[in-house]
Residue frames relative to the residue before (quaternion, step in Angstrom):
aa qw qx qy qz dx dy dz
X 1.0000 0.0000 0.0000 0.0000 0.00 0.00 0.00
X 0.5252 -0.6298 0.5106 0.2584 3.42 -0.87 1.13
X 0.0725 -0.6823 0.6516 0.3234 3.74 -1.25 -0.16
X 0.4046 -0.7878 0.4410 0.1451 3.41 -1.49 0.45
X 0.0508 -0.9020 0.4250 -0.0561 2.93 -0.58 1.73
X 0.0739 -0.9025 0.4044 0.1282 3.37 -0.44 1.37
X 0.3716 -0.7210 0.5724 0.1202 3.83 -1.27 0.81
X 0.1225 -0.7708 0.6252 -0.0015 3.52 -0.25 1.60
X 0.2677 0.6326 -0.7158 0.1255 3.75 -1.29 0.41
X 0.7021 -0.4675 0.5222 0.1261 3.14 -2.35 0.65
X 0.2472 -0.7435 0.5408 0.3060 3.85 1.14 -0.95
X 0.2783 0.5619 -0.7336 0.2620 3.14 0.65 1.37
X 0.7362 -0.3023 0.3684 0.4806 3.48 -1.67 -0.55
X 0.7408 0.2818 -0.4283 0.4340 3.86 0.30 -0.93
X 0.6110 0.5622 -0.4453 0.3353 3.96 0.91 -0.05
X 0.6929 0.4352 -0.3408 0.4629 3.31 1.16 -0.65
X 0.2898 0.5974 -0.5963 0.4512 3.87 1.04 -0.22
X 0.8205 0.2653 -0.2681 0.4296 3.35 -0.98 -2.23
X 0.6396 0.4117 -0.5846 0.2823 3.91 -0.19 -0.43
X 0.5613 0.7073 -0.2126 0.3735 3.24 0.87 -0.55
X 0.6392 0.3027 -0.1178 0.6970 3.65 1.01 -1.41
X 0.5715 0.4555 -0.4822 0.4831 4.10 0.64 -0.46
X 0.7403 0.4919 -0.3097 0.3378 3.66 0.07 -1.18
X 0.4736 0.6201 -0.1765 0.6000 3.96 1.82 -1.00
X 0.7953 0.1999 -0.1810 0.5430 3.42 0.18 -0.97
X 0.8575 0.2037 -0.4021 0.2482 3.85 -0.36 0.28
X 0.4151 -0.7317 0.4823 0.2445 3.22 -0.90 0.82
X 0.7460 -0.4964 0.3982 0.1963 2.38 -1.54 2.11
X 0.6729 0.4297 -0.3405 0.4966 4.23 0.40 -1.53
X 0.9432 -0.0361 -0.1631 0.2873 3.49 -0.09 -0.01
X 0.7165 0.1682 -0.4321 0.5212 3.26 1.08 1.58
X 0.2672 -0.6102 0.6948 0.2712 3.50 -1.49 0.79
X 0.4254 -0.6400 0.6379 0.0501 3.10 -1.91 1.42
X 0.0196 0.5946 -0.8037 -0.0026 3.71 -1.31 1.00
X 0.2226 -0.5806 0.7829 0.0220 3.13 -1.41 1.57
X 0.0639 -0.7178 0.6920 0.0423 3.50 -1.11 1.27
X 0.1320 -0.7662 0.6208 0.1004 3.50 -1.18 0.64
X 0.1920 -0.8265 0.5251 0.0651 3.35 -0.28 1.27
X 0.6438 0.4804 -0.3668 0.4692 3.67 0.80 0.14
X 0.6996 0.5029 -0.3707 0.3468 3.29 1.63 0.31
X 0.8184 0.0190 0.0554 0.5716 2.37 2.22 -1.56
X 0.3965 -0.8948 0.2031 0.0310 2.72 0.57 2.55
X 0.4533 0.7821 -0.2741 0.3284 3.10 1.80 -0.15
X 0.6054 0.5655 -0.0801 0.5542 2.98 1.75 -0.94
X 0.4468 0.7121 -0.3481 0.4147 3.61 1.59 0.33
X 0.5239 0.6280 -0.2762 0.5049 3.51 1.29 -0.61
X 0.8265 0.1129 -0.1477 0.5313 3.68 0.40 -1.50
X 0.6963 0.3197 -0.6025 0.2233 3.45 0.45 1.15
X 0.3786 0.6150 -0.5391 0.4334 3.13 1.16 0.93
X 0.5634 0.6868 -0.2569 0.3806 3.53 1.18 -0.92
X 0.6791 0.4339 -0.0436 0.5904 3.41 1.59 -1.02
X 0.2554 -0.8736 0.2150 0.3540 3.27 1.60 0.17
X 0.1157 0.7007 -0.6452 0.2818 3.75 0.55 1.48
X 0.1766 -0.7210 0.6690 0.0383 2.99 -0.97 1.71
X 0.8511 0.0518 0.0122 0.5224 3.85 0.89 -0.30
X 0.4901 -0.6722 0.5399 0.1281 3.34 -1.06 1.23
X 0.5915 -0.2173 -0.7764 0.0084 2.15 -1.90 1.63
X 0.0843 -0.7847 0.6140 -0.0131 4.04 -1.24 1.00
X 0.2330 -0.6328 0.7231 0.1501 3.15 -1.39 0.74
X 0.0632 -0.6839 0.7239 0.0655 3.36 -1.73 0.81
X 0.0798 -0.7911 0.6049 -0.0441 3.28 -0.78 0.94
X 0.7047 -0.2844 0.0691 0.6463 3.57 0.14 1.17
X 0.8889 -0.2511 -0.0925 0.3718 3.56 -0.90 -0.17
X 0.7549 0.3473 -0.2735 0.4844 3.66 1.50 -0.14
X 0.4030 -0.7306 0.5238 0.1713 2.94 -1.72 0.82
X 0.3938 -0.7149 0.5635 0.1279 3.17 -1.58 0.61
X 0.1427 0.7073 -0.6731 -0.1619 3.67 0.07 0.46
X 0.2642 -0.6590 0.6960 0.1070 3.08 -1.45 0.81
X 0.7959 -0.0469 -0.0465 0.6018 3.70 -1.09 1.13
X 0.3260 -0.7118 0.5293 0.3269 2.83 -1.49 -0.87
X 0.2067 -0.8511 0.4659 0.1262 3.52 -0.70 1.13
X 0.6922 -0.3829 0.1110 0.6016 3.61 1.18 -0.98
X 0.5153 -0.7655 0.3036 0.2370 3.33 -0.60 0.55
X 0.6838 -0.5026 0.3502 0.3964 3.49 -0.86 1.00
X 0.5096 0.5524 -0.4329 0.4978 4.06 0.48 -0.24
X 0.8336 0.3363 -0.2318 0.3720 3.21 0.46 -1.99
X 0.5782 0.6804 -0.3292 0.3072 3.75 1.06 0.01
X 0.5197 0.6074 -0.3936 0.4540 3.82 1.81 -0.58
């Protein structure tokens, strides 16, 4: 069974980069990728605060998150 790992970001530049090097670096056999784009679909602001992403771009992989750099922060995204 695969685990599911999702990658929130905003589509600036430093968010596309890591989607980019995230999507490259895990293997497909033993994770399924959700690319979330919160600057498209803002709806999706709630449950990554909920998951406790304090700033975009982040990986969550079952219960922990990864913020990776910083692109913009969950505030600046409502």
């Amino acid at each position: 069974m695969k685990t599911v790992a999702r990658f929130y970001h905003a589509g600036c530049p430093v968010c596309v980069s890591a989607e980019q090097n995230v999507a490259e670096s895990l293997d497909p056999n033993r994770f399924d990728l959700e690319i979330i784009h919160i600057g498209e679909d803002r709806s999706r602001v709630g449950e990554a605060e909920s998951l406790g992403i304090s700033s975009v771009p982040a990986l969550v992989i079952g219960n922990d998150v990864y913020h990776i750099n910083f692109g913009a922060s969950i505030a600046d995204l409502k």
